[in-house]
N, C-alpha and C positions, 0 to 999 in steps of 0.2 A: 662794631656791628654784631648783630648776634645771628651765632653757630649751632652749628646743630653738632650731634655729637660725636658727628665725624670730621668735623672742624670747615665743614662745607657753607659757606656766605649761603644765604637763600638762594641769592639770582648769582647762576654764575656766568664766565665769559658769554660773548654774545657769537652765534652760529650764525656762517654765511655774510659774513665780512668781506673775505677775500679772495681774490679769485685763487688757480692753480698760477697763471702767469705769473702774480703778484707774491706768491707762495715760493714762485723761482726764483723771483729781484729778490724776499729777504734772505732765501738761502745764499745766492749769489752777493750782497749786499755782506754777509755776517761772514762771508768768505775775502771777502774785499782784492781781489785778484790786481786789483790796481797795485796794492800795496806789495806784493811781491816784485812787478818791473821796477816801481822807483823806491824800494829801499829794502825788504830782504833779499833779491838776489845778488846784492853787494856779500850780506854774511854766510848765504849758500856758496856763492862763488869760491869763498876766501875759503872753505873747505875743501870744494871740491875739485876746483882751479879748470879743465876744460870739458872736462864730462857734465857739467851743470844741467845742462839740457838732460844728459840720461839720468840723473839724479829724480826730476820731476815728470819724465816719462816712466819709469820704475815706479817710483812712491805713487804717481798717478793712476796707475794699474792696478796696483794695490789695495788705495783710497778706493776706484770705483769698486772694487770686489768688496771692501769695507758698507760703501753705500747699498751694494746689494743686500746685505743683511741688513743693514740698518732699517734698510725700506719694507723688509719683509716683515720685520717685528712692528712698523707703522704702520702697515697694510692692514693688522689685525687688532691693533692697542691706537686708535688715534686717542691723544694725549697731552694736557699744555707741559706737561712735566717732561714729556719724549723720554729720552735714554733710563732716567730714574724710574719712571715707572715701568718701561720694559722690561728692565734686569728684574725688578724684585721681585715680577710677575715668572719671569722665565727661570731666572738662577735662582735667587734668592733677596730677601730686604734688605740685609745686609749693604747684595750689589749693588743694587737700587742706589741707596743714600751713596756708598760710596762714587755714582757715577753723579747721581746730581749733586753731591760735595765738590766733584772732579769739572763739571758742570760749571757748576759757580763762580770758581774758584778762579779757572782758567778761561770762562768769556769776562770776568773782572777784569784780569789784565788787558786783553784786546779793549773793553769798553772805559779803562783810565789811559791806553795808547790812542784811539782814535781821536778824539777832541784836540788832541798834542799835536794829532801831525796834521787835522786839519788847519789848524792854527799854524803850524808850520811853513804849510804849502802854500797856504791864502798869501802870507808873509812875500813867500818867494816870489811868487806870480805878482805882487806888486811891487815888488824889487825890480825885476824886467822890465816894468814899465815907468821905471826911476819913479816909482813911490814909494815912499817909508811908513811901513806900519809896524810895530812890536808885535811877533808873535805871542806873548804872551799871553794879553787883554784878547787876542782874538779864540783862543783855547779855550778860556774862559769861558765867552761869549758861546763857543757851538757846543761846548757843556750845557750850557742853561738851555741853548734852543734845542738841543736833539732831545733834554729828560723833558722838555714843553709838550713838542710834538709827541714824544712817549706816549706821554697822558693823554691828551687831545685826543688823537687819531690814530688807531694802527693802518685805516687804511692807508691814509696819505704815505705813511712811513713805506707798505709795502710797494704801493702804486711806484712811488718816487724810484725807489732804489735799482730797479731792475731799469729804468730810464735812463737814471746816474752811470750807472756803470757802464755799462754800454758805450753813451759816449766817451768816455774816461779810456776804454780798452781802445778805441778805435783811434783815437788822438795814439796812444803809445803802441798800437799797432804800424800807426805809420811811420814813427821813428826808426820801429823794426823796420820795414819794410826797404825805407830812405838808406838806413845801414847798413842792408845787404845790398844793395842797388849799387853802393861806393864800394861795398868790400868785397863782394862776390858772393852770389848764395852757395857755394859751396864752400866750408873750410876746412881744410884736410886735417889741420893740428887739433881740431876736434873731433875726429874718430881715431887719433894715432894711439895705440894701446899703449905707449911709453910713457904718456901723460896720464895714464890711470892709475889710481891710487886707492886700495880697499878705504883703510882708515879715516881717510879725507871723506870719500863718496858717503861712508857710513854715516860719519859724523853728522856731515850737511844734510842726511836724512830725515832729523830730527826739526831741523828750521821748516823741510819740504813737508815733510808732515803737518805741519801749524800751518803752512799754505794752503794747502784744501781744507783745513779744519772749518765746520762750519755749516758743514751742506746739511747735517744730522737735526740745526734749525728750522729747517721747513717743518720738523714735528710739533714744536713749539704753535703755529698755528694750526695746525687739524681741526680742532675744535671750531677753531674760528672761521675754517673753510669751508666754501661754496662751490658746488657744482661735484664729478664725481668724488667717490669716496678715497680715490688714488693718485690726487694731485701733489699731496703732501711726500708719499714716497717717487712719485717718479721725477719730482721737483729733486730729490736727491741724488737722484742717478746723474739725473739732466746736469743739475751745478756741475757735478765734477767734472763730466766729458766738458762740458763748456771750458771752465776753466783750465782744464789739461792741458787742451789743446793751445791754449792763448801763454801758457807757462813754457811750454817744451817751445814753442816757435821764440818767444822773449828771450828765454834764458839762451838760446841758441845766438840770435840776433846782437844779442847786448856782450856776449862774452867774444863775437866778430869785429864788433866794434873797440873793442879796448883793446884787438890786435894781442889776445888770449895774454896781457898780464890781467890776471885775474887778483893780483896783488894788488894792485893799483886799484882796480875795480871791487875790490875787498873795504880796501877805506875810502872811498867815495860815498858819502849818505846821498847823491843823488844823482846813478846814474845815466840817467835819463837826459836830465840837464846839459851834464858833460856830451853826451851823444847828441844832442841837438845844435849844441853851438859848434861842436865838431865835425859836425858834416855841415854845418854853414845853415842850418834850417830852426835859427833861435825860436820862431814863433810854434812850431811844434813843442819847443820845453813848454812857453808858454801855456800851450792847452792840457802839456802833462801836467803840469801842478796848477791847472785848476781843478783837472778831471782828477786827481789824486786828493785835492782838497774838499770837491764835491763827495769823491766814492767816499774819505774817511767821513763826512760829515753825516753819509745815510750809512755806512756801519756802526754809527752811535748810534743812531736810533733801530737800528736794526738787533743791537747788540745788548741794548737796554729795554726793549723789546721779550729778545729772550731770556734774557739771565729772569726776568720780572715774574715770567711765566713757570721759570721753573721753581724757581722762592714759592710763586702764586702753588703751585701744584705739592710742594716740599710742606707748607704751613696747612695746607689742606687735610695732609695726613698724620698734619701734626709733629713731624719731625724736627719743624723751624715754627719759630713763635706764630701761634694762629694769626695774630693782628697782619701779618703779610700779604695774609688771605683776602683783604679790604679790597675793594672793586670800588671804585669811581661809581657814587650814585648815577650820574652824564651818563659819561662816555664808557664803564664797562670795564676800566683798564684797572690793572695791580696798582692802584694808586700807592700803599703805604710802600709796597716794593719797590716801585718808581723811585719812591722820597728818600727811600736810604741812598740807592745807588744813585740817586742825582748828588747829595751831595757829601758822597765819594769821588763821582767825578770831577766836580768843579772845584770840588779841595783839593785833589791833585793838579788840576790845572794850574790854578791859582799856586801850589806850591813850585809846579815846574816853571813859572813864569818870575817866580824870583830868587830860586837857587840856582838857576841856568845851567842843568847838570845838561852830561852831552845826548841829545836826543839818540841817537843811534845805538848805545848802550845802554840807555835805558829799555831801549824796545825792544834788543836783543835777551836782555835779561828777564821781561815779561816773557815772551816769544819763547825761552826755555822754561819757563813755569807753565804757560798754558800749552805750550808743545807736549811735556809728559801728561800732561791730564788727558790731553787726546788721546795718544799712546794706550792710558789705563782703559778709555771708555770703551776705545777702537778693538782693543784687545778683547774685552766685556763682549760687545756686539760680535764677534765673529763665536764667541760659546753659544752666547744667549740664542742666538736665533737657529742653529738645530735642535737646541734645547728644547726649547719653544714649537718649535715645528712637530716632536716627538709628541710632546704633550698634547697635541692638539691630535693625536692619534694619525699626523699624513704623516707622508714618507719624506726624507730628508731628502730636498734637491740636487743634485750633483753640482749646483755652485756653492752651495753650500760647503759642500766638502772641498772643494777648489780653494774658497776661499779660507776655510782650515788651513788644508796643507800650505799654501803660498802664502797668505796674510801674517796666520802667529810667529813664523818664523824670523819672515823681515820685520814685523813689531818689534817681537822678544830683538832681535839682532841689534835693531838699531836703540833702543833702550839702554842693551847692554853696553854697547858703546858708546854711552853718555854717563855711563856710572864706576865705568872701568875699564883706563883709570882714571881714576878721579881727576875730575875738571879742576882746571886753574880758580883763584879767585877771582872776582866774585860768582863765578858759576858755581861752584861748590856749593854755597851757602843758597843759593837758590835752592839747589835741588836738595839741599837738607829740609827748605823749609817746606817742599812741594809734600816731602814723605811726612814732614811731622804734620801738614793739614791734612794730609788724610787717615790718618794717625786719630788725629780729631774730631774727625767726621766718623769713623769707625767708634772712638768715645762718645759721640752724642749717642749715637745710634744704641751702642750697648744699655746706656743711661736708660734713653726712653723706651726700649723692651721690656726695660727693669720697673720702673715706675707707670707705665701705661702700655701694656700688651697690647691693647683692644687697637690700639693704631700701626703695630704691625702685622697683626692679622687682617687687617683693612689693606695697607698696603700691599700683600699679598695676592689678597682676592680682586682688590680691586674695587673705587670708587665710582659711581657717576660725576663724569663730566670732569675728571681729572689731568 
């Protein structure tokens, strides 16, 4: 299609789409909180063993002080690119590309996980009800329907998601509930300081962090929203409290129920399951692996959605091939970007369904690749936005500085303690490859300053409608 010389489609996203509610299901959707009761608080647990609960009330304090900058730099830059385009505006282009690299790189993983476990869970939930179906063909299957829906409709995509989850949390709310009801809602071997352990808590910081990851999506639609001009950032604040709070009562709940071997509950890929036929209330597993098949089914298209948007906003400024930039003549959506990431997903699918490697390792091993990219962004957004604030000639807000002192610290900390020392295999080679793509993204970046200026001087200042 043809560009203008700032790599800008003529007609671009279409404004007043979606609501601010709609705006919270995809933030909440691309956060998928389902997925942390039925399968990473298994790999947070096995770090942190009974503090798990303080694990995600800590990181979740944090996260929210994260989201407050995040939403202050949205408040002022609405943008289908979010974090990329804040940084380059506030720090530098540089930070920009490296956050939309980091962007990329790390909702890819989440968006080649989600289709797997929806397919997963479908699987399970009719196992329960003595039918056999192959996970695989079904992975497959909500690969093609979430890049469908992509294209089609973002409403639908946003409308749905915030609907999904909901019921999803309330189904594995009640399992929490049914578990403390049998085991008592108070349990003492979860605040005894003998069972605390730096090292562990730290470690599991890094999974807990990838659990709120996500809410930073609501800026991915700005552009496309309707109604006031601050639905997109308070949509950020909002996910995390929401979620927080449904994290710390879970992880609390479920680490009561396994009677604190958190070992046991470490290699468990579903313990949800296990808690439902354990207290004798099978038909709650039930509604968790559909509501866990449903949430992962609208985090693909929630996830495919933004990764599109940010490509869409990345090829705008010309930093990723222009052709990105394509817009669905219809419907308005990153068609060409759809098209790759469709079919990255479904060829992963398709590959998970006949090498049958073990799900839970797999997604563990995503989950530390897009867990550091959050890390780098998260760290980004707590500079950029008194930066940002300076620049705009007001005075820096006292959470601003809050979230300085408290946030960089436990970032940097818990970083550091993902890097040293060095992780067993295959985690190592993850995080080798985590540093060598951004590594990467730093070489495009350098490349096209060098061959074409004029698009990071655009990034800079800033485009219409990016």
């Amino acid at each position: 299609m043809p560009l203008s010389p700032l790599g800008e489609p003529p007609d671009g996203l279409t404004a007043g789409r979606v609501s601010g509610l709609e705006i919270l299901g995809h933030a909440v959707a691309n956060i998928t909180p389902s997925a942390m009761a039925a399968v990473t608080i298994s790999l947070v647990a096995a770090n942190a063993g009974s503090f798990t609960w303080l694990v995600y009330l800590v990181v979740g304090a944090v996260m929210w002080l994260v989201a407050t900058q995040v939403a202050l730099l949205a408040a002022d830059t609405p943008a289908a690119g979010s974090l990329f385009v804040y940084f380059a505006r506030a720090i530098h282009p540089l930070a920009g590309v490296i956050a939309g690299w980091s962007m990329v790189g790390g909702y890819l993983g989440a968006l080649l996980a989600a289709p797997v476990l929806a397919g997963l869970f479908t699987a399970k939930a009719a196992a329960l009800m003595h039918i056999v179906v192959p996970a695989g063909p079904l992975s497959v299957a909500f690969a093609i329907m979430s890049w469908w829906l992509a294209v089609r409709n973002v409403e639908i995509a946003a409308r749905s998601s915030l609907i999904i989850e909901l019921v999803s949390l309330a189904a594995m709310t009640a399992i929490g509930v049914v578990t403390l009801f049998h085991h008592g809602f108070v349990d003492p071997v979860q605040f005894d300081p003998r069972n605390f352990h730096w090292r562990g808590v730290l470690r599991a910081g890094t999974l807990t962090v990838l659990a709120f990851g996500g809410f930073e999506t609501a800026g991915n639609l700005a552009r496309e929203g309707r109604g006031p001009a601050g639905s997109a950032p308070k949509a950020m604040t909002a996910s995390v409290l929401l979620v927080g709070g449904f994290f710390v009562f879970m992880a609390y709940a479920v680490v009561a129920g396994f009677s604190n071997h958190t070992r046991r509950l470490g290699g468990t890929i579903a313990p949800l399951n296990w808690l439902a036929v354990h207290e004798n209330t099978p038909v709650l597993g039930l509604f968790a692996d559909i509501g866990m098949a449903t949430a992962a089914f609208s985090a693909a298209i929630a996830t495919f959605n933004s990764i599109a948007r940010i490509m869409y906003s990345m090829a705008r400024h010309r930093i990723l091939p222009v052709q990105l930039a394509a817009l669905h003549p219809e419907h308005h959506t990153p068609v060409v970007a759809l098209g790759v990431l469709g079919v990255l997903a479904t060829g992963f699918a398709a590959v998970m369904a006949v090498v049958h490697l073990p799900v839970l390792e797999v997604i563990n091993l995503f989950g530390i690749f897009t867990s550091l990219g959050f890390l780098v962004i998260y760290l980004l957004a707590l500079i950029a936005a008194p930066v940002h604030v300076r620049r705009w000639g007001r005075r820096i807000p006292a959470l601003s500085w809050a979230a300085l002192a408290i946030g960089v610290p436990v970032l940097l900390r818990v970083l550091a303690t993902n890097l040293y020392p060095p992780p067993p295999f295959p985690r190592d080679w993850v995080t080798l490859a985590f540093f060598g793509y951004l590594f990467l993204g730093a070489a495009v970046f350098l490349w096209r300053s060098r061959s074409d200026p004029g698009c990071v001087s655009a990034l800079a200042e800033g485009i219409s409608g990016d």
